[in-house]
C-alpha positions, -999 to +999 in steps of 0.1 A: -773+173-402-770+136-420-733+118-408-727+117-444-732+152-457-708+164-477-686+129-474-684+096-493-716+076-496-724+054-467-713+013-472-740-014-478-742-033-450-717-064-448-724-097-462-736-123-433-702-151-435-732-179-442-740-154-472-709-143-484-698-184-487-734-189-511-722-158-529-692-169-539-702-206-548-726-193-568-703-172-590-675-198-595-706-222-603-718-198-634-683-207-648-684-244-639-718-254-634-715-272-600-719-256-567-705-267-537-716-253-502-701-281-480-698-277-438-721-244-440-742-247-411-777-242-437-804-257-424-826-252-452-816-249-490-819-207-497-836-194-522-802-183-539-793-218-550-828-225-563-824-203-585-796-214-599-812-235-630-784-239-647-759-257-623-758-299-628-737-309-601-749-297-564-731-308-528-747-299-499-731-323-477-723-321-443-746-292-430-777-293-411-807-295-437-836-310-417-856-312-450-858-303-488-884-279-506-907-292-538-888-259-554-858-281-556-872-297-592-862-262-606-831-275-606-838-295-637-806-298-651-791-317-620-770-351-627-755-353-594-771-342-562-751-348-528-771-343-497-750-370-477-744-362-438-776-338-431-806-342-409-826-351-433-860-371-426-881-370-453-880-363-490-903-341-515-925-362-538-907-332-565-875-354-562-888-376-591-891-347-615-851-343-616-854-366-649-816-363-657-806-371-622-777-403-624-763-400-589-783-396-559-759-395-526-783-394-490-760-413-467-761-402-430-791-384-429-824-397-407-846-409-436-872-431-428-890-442-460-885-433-500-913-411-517-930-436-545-918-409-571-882-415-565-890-446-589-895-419-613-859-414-618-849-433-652-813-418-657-803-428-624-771-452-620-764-444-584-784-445-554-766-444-519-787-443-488-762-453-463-768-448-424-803-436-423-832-448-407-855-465-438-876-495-427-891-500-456-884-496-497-909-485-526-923-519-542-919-506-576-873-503-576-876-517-609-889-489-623-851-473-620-843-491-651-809-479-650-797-485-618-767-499-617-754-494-575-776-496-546-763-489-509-783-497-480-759-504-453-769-497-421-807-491-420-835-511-403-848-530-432-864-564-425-868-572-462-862-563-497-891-554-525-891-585-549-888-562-573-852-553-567-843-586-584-858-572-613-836-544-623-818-555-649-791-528-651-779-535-610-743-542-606-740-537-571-762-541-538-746-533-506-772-542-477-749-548-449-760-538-412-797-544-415-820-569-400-829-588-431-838-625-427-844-631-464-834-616-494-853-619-528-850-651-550-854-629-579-817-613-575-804-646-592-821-634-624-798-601-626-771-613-649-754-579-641-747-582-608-714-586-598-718-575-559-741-585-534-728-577-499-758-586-475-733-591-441-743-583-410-779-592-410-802-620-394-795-644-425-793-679-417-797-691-453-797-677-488-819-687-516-807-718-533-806-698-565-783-677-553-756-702-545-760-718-580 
């Protein structure tokens, strides 16, 4: 004889709490159009919120992703991505297909170099890469023609790409905590900048054009 003969129809299992916390993001998100799932313990992005196509603003801050999937540029109608305080070592050469991307917020994870197709992102005002681990920065920066902040503070960069000194649209560059012993003479050709914090490195002299 079944439990449930002749009784009320047996529950669906209960909602995992992980679960339950995407579920509910998701459904205040379908009014709002940006989904928060902050101090969640995901270590990967679920399939849920790829799906979610239609969402421009996502924070996934303070959790544990160790990486990001190419299915992330399904999420083509994202202005403001915030992956800041993860685990995050690498990103997907699909992060330059997020074409109307303008803020970009990777602070405290454990990236070591930028995919070349970051470049790719030409609505992007904001880039903040903050405590990670980058040694190194694509040559071609000027290719984020409208770039207007740039933080770099604490990393391991030895130099800056000439080419940072050629985006025309910087207002800011925050490189403090670093090991640079130069920084690009080209940077006294942005008329825009108002902001260049370069503390805390291995300086012992700025370019002469930079003190004009």
């Amino acid at each position: 004889m079944a439990d449930n003969e002749g009784g009320a129809p047996p529950r669906p299992p209960a909602l995992k709490k992980e679960d339950a916390i995407i579920q509910s993001a998701i459904v205040l998100a379908q009014k709002t159009k940006a989904l928060q799932i902050s101090e969640a313990n995901l270590n990967v992005i679920p399939p849920t919120i790829l799906r979610c196509s239609f969402i421009t603003r996502l924070d996934l801050s303070k959790n544990e992703l160790l990486g990001l999937p190419d299915d992330l540029a399904k999420l083509s109608e994202l202005t403001v991505l915030n992956l800041s305080e993860n685990k995050i070592n690498a990103l997907p050469q699909a992060i330059g297909l997020l074409s109307k991307l303008k803020a970009l917020h990777l602070d405290g994870n454990r990236l070591l170099a930028l995919p070349a197709e970051i470049t790719h992102l030409k609505e992007l005002t904001l880039l903040s890469l903050s405590r990670n681990l980058l040694t190194v920065l694509p040559a071609d920066l000027n290719e984020m023609v409208s770039l207007e902040i740039l933080q770099l503070n604490a990393n391991r960069l030895s130099s800056l790409p000439l080419s940072v000194g050629q985006i025309h649209s910087l207002r800011s560059l925050e490189v403090r905590y670093n090991t640079l012993t130069s920084v690009p003479c080209t940077l006294a050709d942005v008329a825009s900048l108002q902001l260049l914090d370069v503390g805390e490195n291995n300086l012992t002299v700025l370019p002469c054009e930079l003190c004009a």
